[in-house]
C-alpha positions in Angstrom: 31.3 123.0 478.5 29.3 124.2 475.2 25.9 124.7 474.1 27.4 123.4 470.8 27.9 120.0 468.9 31.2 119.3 466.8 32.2 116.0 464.3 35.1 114.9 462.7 35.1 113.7 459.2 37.2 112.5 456.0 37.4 112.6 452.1 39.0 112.2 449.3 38.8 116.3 449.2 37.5 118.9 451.6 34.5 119.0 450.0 33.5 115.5 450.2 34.7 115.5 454.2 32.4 118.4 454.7 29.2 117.0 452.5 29.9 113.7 455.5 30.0 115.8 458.3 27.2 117.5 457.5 25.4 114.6 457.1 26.7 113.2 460.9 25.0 116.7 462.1 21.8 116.5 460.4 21.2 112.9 462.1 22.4 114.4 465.9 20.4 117.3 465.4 17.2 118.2 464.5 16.0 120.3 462.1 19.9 121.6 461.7 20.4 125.3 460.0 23.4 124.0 457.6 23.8 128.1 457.4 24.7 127.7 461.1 27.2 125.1 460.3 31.0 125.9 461.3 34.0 123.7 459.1 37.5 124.0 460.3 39.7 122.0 457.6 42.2 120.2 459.3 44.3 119.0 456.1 43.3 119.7 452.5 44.8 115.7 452.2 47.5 114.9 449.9 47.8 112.9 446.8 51.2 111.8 447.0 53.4 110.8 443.9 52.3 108.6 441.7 49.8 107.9 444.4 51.8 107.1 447.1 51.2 108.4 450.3 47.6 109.3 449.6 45.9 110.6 452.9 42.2 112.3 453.3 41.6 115.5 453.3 39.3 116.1 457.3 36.8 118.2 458.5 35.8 119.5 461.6 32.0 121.0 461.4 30.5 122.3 464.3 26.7 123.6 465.0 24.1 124.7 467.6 23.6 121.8 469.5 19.7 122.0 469.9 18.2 119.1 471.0 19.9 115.7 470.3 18.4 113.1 469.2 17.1 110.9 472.1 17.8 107.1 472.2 15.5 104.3 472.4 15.3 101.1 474.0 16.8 99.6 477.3 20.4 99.3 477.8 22.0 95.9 477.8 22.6 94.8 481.9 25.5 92.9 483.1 28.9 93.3 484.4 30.6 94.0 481.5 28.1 96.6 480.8 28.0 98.3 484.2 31.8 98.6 484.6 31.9 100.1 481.0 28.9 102.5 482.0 31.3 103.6 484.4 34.0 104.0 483.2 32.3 106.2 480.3 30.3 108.3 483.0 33.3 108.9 485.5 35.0 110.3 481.9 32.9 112.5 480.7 32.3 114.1 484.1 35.9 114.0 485.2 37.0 116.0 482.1 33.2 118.2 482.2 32.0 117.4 478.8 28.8 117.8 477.6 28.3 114.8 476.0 26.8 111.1 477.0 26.9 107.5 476.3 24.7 105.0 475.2 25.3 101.1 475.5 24.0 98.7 473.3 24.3 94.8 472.1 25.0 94.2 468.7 26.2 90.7 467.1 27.7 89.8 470.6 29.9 92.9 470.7 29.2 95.7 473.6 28.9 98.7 471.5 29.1 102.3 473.9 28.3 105.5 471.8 29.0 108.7 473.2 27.4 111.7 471.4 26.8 115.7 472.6 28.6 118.9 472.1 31.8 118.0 473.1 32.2 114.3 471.5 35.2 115.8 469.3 37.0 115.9 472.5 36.5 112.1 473.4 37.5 111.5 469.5 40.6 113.0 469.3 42.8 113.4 466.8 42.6 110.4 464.2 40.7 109.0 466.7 43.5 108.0 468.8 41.6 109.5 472.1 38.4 107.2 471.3 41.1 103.9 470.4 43.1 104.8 473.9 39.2 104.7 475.7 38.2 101.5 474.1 41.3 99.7 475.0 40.7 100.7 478.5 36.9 99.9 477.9 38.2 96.3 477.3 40.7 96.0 480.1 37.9 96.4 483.1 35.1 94.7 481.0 37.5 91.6 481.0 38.4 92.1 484.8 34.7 92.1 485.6 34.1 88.4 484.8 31.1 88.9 483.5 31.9 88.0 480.3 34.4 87.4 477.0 32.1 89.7 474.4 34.3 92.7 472.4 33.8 96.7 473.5 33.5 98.9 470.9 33.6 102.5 472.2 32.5 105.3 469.5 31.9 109.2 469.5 29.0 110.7 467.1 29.5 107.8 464.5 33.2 108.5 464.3 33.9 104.5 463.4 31.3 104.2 460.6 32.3 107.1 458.7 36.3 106.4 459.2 35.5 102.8 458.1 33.5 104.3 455.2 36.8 106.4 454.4 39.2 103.8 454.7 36.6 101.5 452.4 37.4 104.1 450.1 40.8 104.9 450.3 41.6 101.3 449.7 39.7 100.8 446.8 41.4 103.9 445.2 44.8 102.4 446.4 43.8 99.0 444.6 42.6 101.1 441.4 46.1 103.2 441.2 48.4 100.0 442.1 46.8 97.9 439.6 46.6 100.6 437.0 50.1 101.7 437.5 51.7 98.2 438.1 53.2 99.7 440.9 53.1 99.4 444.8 50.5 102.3 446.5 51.7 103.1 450.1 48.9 104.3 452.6 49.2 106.7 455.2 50.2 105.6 458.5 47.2 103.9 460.9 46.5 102.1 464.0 46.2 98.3 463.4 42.3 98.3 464.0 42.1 100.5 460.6 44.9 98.4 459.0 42.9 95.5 459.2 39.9 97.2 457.8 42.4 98.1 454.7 43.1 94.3 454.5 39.6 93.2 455.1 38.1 95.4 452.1 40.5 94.4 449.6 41.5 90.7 450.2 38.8 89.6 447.7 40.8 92.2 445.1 41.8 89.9 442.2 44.4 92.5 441.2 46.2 93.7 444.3 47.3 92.3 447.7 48.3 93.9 451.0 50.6 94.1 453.7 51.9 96.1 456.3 55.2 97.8 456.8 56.7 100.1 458.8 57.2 100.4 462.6 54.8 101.4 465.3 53.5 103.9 465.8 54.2 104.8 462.1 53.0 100.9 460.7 51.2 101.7 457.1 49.3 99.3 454.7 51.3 98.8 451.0 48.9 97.9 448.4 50.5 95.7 445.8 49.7 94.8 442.4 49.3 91.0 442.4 51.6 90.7 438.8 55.0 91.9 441.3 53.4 90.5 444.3 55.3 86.8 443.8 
């Protein structure tokens, strides 16, 4: 569909998302001409009063596609992975993207990354495209029998840098709540970024977290732990 490669990514301002997508490009492409480099800004973010409400500013950045990177080593076999493999490949051709998948096994979890010109598309908007494929990704690697390992299913590094930004966005929360004394709402997320809210800050020994709201509108509070009790 394009001779073109496009990434999605966050920060706490425009500048920062476009200094990580430009980073994301320079390790799909080789030798990338930043001067080449498109950026659509997709939200400037939002700081919310007195912090709450806080959301990222995002990025898209697109770019000759070139080359890509080619991927090393074999794929892992099985029927988990062959089913998965399919699924992908009957995707991307059903929808005629120029894009591809790679499988690989890391810490017991299936791990499919799909990468080319047209990733964005398999993304989606907060990601909710590449969620909806790696919930189906799970369905049929369960039905295969094969065995009871996780699928992860990721687009151009799209997980890595959103975990890096929600890393991020949580530690600020935790900063403003505990220097303010006062609760720091999040922006609304999907429970797999949620937990990654709760995961980087339940060490914190001044806030504490928990999660309010209905779906599909569920958001992460950040409390200071003096008003927690």
């Amino acid at each position: 569909m394009s001779d073109e490669v496009s990434v999605e990514a966050t920060g706490e301002t425009v500048g920062e998302a476009k200094w990580a997508a430009l980073r994301e490009l320079e390790s799909l492409v080789p030798g990338l001409d930043r001067d080449a480099v498109r950026f659509q800004v997709v939200t400037e973010g939002e700081r919310g009063l007195l912090g709450v409400g806080f959301t990222p500013a995002q990025v898209v950045a697109t770019a000759p596609a070139g080359e890509l990177r080619d991927e090393v080593g074999a794929e892992p076999d099985g029927g988990d992975a062959a089913v998965v493999r399919e699924l992908l490949d009957r995707t991307i051709a059903t929808l005629e993207l120029s894009a591809r998948a790679r499988l690989e096994e890391h810490d017991g979890e299936l791990v499919a990354t799909v990468s080319g010109a047209d990733v964005s598309v398999l993304i989606g908007r907060h990601g909710q495209t590449l969620d909806a494929l790696q919930h189906l990704a799970n369905a049929v690697a369960r039905r295969s029998g094969d065995s009871a390992r996780r699928v992860v299913v990721d687009g151009g590094g799209y997980r890595r840098r959103r975990g890096d930004a929600l890393t991020e966005l949580a530690r600020q929360g935790a900063r403003r709540a505990a220097a303010s004394g006062r609760p720091v709402a999040l922006e609304p997320m999907s429970s797999s970024e949620r937990r990654v809210v709760h995961e980087a800050l339940k060490d914190d020994p001044e806030v504490t977290t928990g999660s309010e709201g209905a779906e599909p509108s569920r958001y992460v509070v950040i409390v200071p732990r003096l008003t927690a009790d």
